[in-house]
N, C-alpha and C positions, 0 to 999 in steps of 0.2 A: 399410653400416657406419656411414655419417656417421647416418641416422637412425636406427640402434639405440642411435649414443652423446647424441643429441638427446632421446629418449626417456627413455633413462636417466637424466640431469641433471632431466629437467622431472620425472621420479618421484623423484625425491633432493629435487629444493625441493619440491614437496609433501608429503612426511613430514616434512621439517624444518617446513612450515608447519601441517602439522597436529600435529605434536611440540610446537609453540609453541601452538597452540591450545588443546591437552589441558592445556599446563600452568598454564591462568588459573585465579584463585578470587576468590572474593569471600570475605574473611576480617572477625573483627574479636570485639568484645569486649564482654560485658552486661553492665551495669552497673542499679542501682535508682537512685533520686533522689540518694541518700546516699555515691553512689560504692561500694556494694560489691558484688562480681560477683556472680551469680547462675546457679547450675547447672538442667542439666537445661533450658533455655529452647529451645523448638523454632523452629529460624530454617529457611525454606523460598523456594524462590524460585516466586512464584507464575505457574500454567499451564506448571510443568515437575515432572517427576518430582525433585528435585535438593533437597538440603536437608541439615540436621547439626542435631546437640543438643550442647547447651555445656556443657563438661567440667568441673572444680571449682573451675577458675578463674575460671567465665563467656569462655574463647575458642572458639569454633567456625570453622570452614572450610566452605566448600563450594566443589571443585575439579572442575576437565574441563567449563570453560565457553566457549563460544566467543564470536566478538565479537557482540555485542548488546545491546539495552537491558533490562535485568531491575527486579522488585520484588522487593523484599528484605521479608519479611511473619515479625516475630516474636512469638510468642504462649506466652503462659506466667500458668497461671490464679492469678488472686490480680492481675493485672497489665494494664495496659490495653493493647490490642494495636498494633504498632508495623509503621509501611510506610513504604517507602522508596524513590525507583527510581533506578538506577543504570547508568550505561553502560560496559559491559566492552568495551578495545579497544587488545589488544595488550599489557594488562599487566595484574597483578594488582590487585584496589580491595581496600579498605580501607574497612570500614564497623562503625566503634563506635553501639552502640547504648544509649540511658537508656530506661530502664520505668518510668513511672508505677505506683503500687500501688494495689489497691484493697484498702482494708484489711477487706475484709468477707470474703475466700475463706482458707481455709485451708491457700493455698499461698503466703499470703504470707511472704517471706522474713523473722526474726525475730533481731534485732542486739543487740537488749538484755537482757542478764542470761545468756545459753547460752556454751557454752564454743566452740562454733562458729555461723557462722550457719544456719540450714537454715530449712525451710517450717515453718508451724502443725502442720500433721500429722506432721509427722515428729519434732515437739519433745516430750517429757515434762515439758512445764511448761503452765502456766494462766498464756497470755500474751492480751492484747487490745488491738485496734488502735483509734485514730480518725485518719481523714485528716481533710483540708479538709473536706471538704463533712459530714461528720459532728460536727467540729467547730462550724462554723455554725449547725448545726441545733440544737445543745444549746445555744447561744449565753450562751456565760458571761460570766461579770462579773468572775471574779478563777479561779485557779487549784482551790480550792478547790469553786467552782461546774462544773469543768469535769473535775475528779477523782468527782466524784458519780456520775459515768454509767459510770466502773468499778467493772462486779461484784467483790462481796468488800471493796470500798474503802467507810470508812464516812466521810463530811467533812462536819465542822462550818463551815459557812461561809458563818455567819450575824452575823461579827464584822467583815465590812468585805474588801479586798483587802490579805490577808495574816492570816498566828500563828492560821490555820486550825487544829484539832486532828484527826488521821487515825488510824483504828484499821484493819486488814486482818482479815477472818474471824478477829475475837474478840480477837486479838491486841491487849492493852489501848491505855487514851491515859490511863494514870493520872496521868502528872507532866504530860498537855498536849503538845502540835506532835505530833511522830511519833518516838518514840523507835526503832523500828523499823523505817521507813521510810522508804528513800533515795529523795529526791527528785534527779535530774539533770536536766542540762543538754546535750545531744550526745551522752551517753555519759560526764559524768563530775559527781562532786556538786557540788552549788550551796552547799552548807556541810556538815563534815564529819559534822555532829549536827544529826539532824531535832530538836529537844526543846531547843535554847539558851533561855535565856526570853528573849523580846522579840528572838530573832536567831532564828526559825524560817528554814529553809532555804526556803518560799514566800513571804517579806516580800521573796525579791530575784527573785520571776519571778514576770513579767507576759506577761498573756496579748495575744497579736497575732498578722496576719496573716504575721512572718516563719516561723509552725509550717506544718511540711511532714507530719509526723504526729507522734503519741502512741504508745508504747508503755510497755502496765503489764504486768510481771510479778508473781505473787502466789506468797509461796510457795516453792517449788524450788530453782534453783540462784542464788537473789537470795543465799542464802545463804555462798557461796560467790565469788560475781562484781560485790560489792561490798561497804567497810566500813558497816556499822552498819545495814543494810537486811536483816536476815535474813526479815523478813515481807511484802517485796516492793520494787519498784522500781517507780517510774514516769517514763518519760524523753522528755523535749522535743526534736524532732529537728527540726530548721529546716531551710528550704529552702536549696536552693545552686546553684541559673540553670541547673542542667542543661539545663535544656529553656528555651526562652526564655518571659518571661510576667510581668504582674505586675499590681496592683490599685493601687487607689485609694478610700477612703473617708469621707464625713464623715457624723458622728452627733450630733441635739440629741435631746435631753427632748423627750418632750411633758408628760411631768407632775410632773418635776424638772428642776434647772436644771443641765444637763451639754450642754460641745462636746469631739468631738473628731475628730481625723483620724486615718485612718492608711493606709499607704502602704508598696508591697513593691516590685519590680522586679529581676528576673534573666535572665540573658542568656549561651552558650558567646559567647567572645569569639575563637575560631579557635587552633590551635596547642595546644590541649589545655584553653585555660582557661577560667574560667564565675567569671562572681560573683555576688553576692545582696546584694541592701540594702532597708535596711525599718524600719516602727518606727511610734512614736504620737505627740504631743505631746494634749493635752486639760488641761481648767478645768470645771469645776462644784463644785456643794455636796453633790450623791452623792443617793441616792434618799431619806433622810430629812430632815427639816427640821433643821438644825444654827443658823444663822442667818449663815451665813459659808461663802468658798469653801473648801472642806475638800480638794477633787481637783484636784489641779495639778501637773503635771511632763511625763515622758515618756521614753523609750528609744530608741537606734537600736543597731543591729544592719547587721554587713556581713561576711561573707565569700568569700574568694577561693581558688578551686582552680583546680590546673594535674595534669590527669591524662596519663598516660605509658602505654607499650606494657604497663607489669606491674605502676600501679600508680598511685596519686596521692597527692598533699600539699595538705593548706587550712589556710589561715590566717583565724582569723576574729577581732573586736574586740566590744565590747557596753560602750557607756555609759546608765545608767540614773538616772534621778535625779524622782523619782513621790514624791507625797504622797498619799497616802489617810486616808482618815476608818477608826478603827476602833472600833467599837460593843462595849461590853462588857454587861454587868448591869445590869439598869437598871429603876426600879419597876414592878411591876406588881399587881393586886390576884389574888388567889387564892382561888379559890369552891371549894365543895363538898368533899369528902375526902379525905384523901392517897392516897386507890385507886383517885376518879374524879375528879380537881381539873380545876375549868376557869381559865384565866390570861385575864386581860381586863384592859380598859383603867382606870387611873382617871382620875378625872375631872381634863379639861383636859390629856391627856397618853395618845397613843394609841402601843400600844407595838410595831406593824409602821413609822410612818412619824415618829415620835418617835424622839429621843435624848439622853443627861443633858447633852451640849454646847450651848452656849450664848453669843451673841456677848455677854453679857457676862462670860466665862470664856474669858479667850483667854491669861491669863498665869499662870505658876505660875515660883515663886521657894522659892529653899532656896539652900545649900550644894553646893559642888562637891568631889564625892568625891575627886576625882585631885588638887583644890589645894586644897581646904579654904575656897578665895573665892566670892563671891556666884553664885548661878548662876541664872541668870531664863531662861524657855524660852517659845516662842509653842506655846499648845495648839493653833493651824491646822497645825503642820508635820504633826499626826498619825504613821500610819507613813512614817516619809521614808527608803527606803532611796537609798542612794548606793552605787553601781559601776561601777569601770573595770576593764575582763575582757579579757586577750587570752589567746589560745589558738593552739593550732594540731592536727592530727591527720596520721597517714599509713598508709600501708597497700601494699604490694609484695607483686608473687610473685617466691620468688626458685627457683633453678635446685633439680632433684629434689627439687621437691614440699615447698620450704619457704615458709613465707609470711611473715612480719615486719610487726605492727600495732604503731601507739602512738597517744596522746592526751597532751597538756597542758595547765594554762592556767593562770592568777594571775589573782587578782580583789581586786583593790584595795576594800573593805568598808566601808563608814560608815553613819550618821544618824544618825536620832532613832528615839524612838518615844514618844507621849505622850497620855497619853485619860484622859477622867473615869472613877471607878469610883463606883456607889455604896455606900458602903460601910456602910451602917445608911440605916435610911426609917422613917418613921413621923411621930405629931403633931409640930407646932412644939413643945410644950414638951417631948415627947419625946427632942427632938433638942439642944434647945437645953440641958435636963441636960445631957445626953450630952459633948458639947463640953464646957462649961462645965466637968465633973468633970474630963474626960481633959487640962485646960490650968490650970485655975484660971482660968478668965477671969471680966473684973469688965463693966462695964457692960451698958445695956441692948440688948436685940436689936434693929437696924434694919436697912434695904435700904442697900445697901454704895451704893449709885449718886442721882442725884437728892437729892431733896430728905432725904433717910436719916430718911424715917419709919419710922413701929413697923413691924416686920418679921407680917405678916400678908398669908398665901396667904390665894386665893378656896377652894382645897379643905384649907385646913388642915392639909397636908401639908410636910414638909420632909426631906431629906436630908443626911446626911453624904457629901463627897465629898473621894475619896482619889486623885490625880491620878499614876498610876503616870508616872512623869516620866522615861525615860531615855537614855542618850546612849551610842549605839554608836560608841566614839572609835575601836575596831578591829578587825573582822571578816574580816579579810583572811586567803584560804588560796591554795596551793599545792597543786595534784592534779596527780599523772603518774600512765600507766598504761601501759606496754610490756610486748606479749605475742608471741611466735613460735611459729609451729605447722609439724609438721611432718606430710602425712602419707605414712603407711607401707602400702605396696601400695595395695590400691584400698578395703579398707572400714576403715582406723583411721587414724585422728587425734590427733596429743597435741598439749598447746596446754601453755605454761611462761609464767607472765606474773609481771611484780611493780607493785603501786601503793606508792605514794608517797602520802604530804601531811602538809604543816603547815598550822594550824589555830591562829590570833591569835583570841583571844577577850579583847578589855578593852571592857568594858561596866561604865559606872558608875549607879545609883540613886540620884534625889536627889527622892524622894516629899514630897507637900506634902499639906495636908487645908482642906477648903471646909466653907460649909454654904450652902445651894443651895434655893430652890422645887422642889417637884414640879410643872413647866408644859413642854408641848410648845412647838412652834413656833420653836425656837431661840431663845429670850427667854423663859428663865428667870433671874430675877434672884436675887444675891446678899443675903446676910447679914451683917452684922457686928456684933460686942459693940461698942459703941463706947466707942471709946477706949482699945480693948483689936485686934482685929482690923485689917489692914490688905485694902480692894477684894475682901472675899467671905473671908480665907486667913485660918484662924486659928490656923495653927500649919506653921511649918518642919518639918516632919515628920508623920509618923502615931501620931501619941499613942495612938489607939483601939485600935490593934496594936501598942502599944508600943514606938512608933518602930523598927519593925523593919526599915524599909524603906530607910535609906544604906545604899548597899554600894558594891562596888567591887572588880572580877573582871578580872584582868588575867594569863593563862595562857597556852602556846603547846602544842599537842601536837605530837606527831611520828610518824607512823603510819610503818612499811613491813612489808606484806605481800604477801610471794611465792604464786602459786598455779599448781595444774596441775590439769589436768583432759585426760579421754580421751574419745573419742566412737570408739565401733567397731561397726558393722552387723555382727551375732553372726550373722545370715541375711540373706536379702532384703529381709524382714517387720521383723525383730526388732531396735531400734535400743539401745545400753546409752552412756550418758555418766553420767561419775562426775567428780569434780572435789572436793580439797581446799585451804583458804586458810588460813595459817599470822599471823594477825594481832600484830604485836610494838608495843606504844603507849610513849610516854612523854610525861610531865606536866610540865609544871614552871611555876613562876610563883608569886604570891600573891593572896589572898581576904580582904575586908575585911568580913563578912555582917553588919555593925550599927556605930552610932555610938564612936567613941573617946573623946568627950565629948557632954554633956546640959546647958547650962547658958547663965548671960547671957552673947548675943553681939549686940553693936549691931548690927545687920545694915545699918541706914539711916545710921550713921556720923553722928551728930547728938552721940554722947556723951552718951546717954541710954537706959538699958534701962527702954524701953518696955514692956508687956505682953507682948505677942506671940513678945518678949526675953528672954524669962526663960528658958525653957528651949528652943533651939536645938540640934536634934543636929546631931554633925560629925564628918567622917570627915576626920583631916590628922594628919600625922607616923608614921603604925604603917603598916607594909609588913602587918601584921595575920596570918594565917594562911599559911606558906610551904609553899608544893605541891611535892612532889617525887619521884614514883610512877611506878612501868611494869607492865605486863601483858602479857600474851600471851596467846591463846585458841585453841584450833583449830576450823576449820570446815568442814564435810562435806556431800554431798549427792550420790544416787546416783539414778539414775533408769533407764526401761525402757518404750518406746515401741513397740506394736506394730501394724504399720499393717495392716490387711485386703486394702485395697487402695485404691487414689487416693480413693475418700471415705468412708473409717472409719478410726480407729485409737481405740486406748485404752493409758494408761500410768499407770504409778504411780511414785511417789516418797517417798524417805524424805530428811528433811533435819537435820541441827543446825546451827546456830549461834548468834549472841553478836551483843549492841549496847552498844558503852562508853557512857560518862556524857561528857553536858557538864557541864564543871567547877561549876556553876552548881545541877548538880542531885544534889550527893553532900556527904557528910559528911565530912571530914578529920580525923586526928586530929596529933597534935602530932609526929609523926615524919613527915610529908608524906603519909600515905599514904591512900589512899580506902577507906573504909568498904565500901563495894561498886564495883566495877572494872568491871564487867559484868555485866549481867541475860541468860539461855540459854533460846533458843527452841529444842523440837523441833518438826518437821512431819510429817504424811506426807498422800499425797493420793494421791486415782485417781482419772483423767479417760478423760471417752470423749468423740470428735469425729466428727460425721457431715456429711458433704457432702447435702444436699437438693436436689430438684430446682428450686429454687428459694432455696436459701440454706444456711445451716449454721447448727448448734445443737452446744455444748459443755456436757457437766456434769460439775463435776468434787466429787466426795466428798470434806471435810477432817479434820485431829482437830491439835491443835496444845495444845502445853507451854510455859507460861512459866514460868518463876522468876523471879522478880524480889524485890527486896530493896526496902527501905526509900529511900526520896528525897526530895528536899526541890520543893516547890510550893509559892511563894509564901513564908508563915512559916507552912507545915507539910508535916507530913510524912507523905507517899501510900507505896503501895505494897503490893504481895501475889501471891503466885505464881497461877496464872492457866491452866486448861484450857475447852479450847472445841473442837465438832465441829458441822460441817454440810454444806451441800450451796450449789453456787453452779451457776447456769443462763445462759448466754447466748444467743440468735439473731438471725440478722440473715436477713430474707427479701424477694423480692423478689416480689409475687402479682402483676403487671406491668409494663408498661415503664415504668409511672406512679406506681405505689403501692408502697410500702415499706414495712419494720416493723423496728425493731432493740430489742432486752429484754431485760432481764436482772433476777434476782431472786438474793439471800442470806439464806438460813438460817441463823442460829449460834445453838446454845445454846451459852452461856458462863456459867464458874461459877467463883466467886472459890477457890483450892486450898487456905486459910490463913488462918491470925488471925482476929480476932475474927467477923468477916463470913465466914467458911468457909461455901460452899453458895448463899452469895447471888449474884446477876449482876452483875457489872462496873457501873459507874454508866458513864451513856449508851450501853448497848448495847444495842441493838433485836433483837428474833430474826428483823425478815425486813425487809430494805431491799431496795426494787425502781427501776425506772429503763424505762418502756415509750414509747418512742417510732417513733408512722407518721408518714409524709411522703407527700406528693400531688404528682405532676410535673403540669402542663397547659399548652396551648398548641400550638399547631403546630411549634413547636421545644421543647417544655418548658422554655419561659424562665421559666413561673410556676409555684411553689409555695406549698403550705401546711407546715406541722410543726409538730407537739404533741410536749412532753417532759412526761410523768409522772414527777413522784421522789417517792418517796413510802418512809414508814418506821410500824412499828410503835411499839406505847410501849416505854419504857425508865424506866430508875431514876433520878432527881436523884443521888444518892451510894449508894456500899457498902452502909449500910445499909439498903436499900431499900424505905426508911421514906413516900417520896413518887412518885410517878409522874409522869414526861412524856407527856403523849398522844402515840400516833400521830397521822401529818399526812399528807395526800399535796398539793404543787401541782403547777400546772401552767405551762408557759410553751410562746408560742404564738409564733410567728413565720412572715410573710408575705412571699414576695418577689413582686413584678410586674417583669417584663421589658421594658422602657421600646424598647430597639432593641438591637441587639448589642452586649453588653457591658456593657453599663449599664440597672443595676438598684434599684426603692423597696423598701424591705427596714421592713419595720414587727417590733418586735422587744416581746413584753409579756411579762415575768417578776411570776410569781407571778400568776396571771390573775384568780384570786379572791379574792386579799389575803388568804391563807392565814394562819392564827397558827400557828405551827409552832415550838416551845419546845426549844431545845437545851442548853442551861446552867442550870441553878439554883445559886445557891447559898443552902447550907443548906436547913433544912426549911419556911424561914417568918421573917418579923420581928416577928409582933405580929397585933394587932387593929386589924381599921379596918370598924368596924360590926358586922354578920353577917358579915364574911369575915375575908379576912388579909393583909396585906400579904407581900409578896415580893421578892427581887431576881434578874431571869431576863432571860435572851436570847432572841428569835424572832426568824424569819428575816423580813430586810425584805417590807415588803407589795408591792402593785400597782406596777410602774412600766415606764412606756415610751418607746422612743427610734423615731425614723424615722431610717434612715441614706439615704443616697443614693451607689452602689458602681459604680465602671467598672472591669471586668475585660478586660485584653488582652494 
């Protein structure tokens, strides 16, 4: 009896201990770099049958473990695969897991612009990824050089770092920046209006090592899932220490004079938390010869997340404060016909590594719009954006299948902006009319500096220079964005969100006018009537434009628009998300577009009106034009994705929506209200995506409507409704463990809808921009590479009436890394390898005669220049 009840007990605690065995798991939660979960991810324990897939909130289980040491092995394509080992013993573990992405597979998870997150494949939009190392490759110089390598995306960004101009598949750049294209930062705009003049939303992001990746959307539900970007998005997504790790770099010229540093470092800190810090400082004169340090400032960046069992919260900050050089119009001579013109140098003044800046052109003087007092400015501050940005984001699942996201952040906005223009070229006596009529000026023409002899170039050449001079006193906005979604059973999704923003726009113009040599080298010298001119400036203002250029825009907008969108799996295959944005604006403020007075103002306080004094424009005492306007628009987009199977799908899409005006770039009339409120894109597309055996390839078919109205550029006025259709091709391929290819090419024909130019092509729009870049891995560890980027475009039209031709260009930029020891790498970087002339701006048709040819005033994209950096990665 005593041993049947001995038995019995020891069979009782071994079911209780194997009851306690059965009930272990290794649990826990996927996340991407970015913090947000990712379904479907296969987590297995490896050398055992035992393993889960992660459900739509990125948690997965895997239970009925006994005590022992395991690998926890998660794999999910699009994403670099993750191990772990872990010892189970006697209790449950807990193991959260971060995925790296590799933004080349088409299961990469897609955050920007969809009304839910999901894979490539599984989205009905034309989205494209660049991480790191693709970033590197393409190795940009500013934003603008680094938006080039997105299909669809057309960038002028041949004017310096920053007030790029961006067109999307045809979608015009009539008024300049990107009227239609929302540039972000995280997931939220960097200014509410791509198209401010002199406040473009890329004059405040700079490129650096704290970018974790790139995503652009083109097209689609941009229409819907952000203000004023109906023709796409492109969004800067920083790192955040998920994973520990970080760099180190310093970069000089070899054949211009540039230093600089930059530096990342992130790390989980235990307890949920992880932070990230980074940024640049640098000094040089930029890759053309200016004759002065034109590049000087820098950024940091840092944020901090604390992730939870269903969710997490970061806070991040960004102080900025960067001078760049920025390059406008500038002479050049003009051969041959306006069907086949060749743009070349003239003499003493080469126009890839030339620019009209000048170390004796470092001051410009006028009038200050906001007080009416003396305003003197340094032409070195160049673009000087100034920012302090704090922000924060969060993201939770909450109970039956709800989820609650937001974003915030205030960015405190300032500088300058300030660059030569040229604004007439031709003979010294040319010019010196010119002047002389548009001022009344008296004396003889000498060199403003030295001994102020007769003013005689070695090539006979002289310019007018118009010094767009201005003072961003306030650029500061406010974005929120709160969204919850709920879903309902297992294949639908409704998502309810509202954005928020104000939007400070006071920018004042206080323009001055020169006359200037046509000489390279930074040291071109000044002119002055004497006796009449003051150090090269011969007039307060722009006389030759009719002093049109004081102003003074000082406006607040007020955005809040609600949106909802649904996403519902109609089949297995068959994916349908629809989503509309009810946009509601209001304006208010006042616009000062030209002087209050014209007339003698001692400006040197001597109590003498001098020459120069006689006619001074001023903008003081008139609140001038009062804004006082609201609109409303609505916006839509419906899409249909259907996958074949893990590596095919194809989908289409229909889209409308609307981009307001920066106040800056519309007409008012005397009851506050805007001439045009908004310009209406439609869209529709149909894309197909194939998984390869060695890579993927997307193309997707476009046709796209604009309307657009009349607006103001400068002291005139652009504008014209606008259709376009093509085709856009990407592939990223990998033909071995060493060799690589990523490509991409657009089609558009584009055709002005209206007025007088009906029929003719957009000015600057190419029908086929391409971007072909291989890379070469080598080494016993592949620590050495090579990479070639091809960008290349076809010709295009100087203006509407397309009267003169841009040539097609294609360059090249070459980049070399050697792998020194672990970690630390020589990085040899040469942009534009062949000193490319590649013309992207003209203005007008021509200036004149200079010989057998003509003069001109145009932009190319800078020539040859190259930096050795030296990088420790750990």
């Amino acid at each position: 009896m005593r041993t049947f009840k001995l038995k019995g007990i020891l069979l009782f605690a071994m079911l209780l201990s194997i009851g306690s065995v059965m009930a272990q798991s290794i649990s826990g939660n996927v996340k991407d770099e970015a913090g947000v979960p990712i379904p479907g991810v296969n987590v297995i324990l490896e050398g055992t049958s035992k393993g889960s897939v992660t459900d739509f909130d990125g948690n997965y289980t895997v239970s009925g473990l006994e005590d022992g040491t395991y690998t926890v092995s998660a794999t999910f394509i699009g994403y670099a695969s993750f191990s772990k080992t872990v010892t189970v013993s006697g209790a449950d573990v807990t193991v959260n897991i971060i995925m790296a992405e590799d933004a080349q597979s088409l299961d990469q998870v897609v955050v920007t612009g969809v009304v839910n997150p999901k894979s490539k494949i599984e989205s009905s939009v034309s989205v494209s990824s660049m991480d790191v190392e693709l970033i590197e490759q393409a190795s940009p110089r500013s934003a603008g050089e680094l938006f080039r390598n997105v299909p669809g995306i057309r960038a002028e960004s041949s004017g310096g770092e920053g007030n790029a101009n961006f067109n999307v598949r045809g979608v015009p750049i009539s008024s300049g920046g990107s009227r239609y294209f929302q540039i972000q930062e995280d997931g939220l705009p960097l200014n509410l209006f791509g198209d401010t003049s002199f406040g473009n939303a890329d004059n405040f992001l700079r490129i650096d090592t704290n970018i974790g990746r790139v995503e652009a959307i083109r097209g689609g539900s941009a229409s819907t899932q952000t203000s004023n970007g109906p023709a796409g998005i492109i969004n800067m997504i920083s790192k955040t220490g998920a994973t520990e790790g970080g760099s180190v770099g310093t970069t000089f010229g070899l054949d211009y004079q540039t230093s600089r540093l930059d530096f990342e470092y992130g790390t989980p800190l235990g307890n949920g938390l992880s932070y990230h810090i980074g940024g640049f400082v640098r000094a040089g004169e930029g890759p053309r010869e200016i004759g002065y340090q034109g590049n000087k400032g820098g950024q940091f960046k840092a944020n901090l997340t604390k992730r939870f069992e269903s969710g997490y919260v970061r806070a991040y900050v960004k102080l900025l404060n960067d001078k760049s050089v920025m390059y406008l119009p500038m002479p050049m001579l003009l051969e041959g016909s306006n069907d086949d013109p060749t743009f070349s140098n003239l003499p003493g003044f080469d126009i890839t590594s030339d620019a009209v800046h000048s170390t004796h052109l470092q001051q410009s003087a006028g009038t200050s719009p906001f007080s009416g007092e003396n305003h003197v400015n340094d032409v070195r501050n160049g673009n000087n954006p100034v920012s302090k940005a704090l922000g924060a984001e969060f993201s939770f699942s909450l109970p039956n299948d709800w989820k609650l996201m937001g974003k915030a952040r205030y960015s405190n906005n300032s500088g300058e902006w300030v660059s030569p223009f040229t604004a007439a070229v031709g003979t010294v006596s040319e010019m010196e009319t010119l002047a002389r009529d548009a001022v009344g000026a008296t004396g003889n023409l000498v060199y403003a500096d030295g001994d102020r002899e007769a003013f005689n170039p070695s090539n006979g050449l002289a310019q007018v220079i118009h010094m767009f001079d201005v003072t961003v006193d306030d650029l500061s906005n406010f974005f929120g964005d709160v969204k919850v979604t709920k879903k309902i059973g297992d294949n639908v999704g409704v998502t309810a969100g509202l954005f928020t923003a104000t939007q400070n726009t006071k920018i004042g113009w206080q323009w001055s006018s020169f006359l200037s040599e046509v000489k390279g080298g930074g040291d071109a010298r000044l002119a002055d009537f004497d006796g009449f001119s003051r150090n090269g400036q011969f007039s307060y203002g722009t006389p030759i434009w009719g002093n049109c250029c004081q102003r003074k825009y000082n406006t607040v907008h007020n955005v809040n628009s609600p949106y909802v969108g649904v996403d519902a799996d109609i089949t297995e295959k068959l994916n349908f998300d629809g989503s509309v944005r009810f946009e509601n604006v209001n304006v208010n403020g006042n616009i000062q577009a030209g002087p209050t007075s014209q007339g003698n103002y001692d400006y040197d306080g001597n109590g003498t009106i001098e020459g120069i004094e006689q006619v001074v424009p001023v903008i003081t005492g008139n609140a001038g034009q009062v804004i006082d306007d609201s609109y409303n628009f609505v916006s839509y987009s419906l899409g249909l994705n259907y996958k074949f199977n893990n590596d095919m799908a194809v989908f289409g899409r229909y889209s409308s929506g609307a981009s307001g005006r920066a106040a800056d770039r519309n007409n008012y009339g005397l009851n506050g209200k805007a001439d045009v409120q908004f310009d209406e894109v439609s869209q529709l597309e149909v894309g197909f995506k194939k998984r390869l055996n060695n890579g993927v390839v997307n193309v997707t078919a476009f046709r796209s409507n604009t309307d657009e109205g009349l607006s103001n550029e400068l002291n005139r006025s652009v504008g014209n409704p606008f259709k376009a259709m093509g085709v856009e091709a990407e592939t990223a391929l990998a033909f071995t463990d060493n060799l690589s290819f990523n490509g991409s090419f657009t089609w558009t024909k584009a055709e002005i809808d209206g007025g007088d130019n009906k029929g003719n092509t957009p000015r600057r729009q190419a029908d086929l921009v391409y971007n072909l870049s291989p890379a070469y891995n080598f080494g016993e560890e592949s620590q050495h590479s090579v990479a070639l980027s091809v960008l290349g475009t076809t010709k295009s039209y100087a203006q509407d009436d397309n009267d003169l031709v841009m040539p097609g260009y294609a360059y090249f930029n070459l980049i070399g890394r050697a792998g020194l020891t672990k970690g630390l790498s020589l990085v040899l970087s040469v942009n534009n390898l062949f000193d490319t002339v590649g013309i992207t701006e003209v203005e007008g048709n021509g200036d004149g005669a200079f010989g057998d040819a003509r003069l001109v005033r145009a932009r190319s994209i800078s020539g040859r220049s190259t930096t050795l950096s030296l990088q420790y990665k750990f």
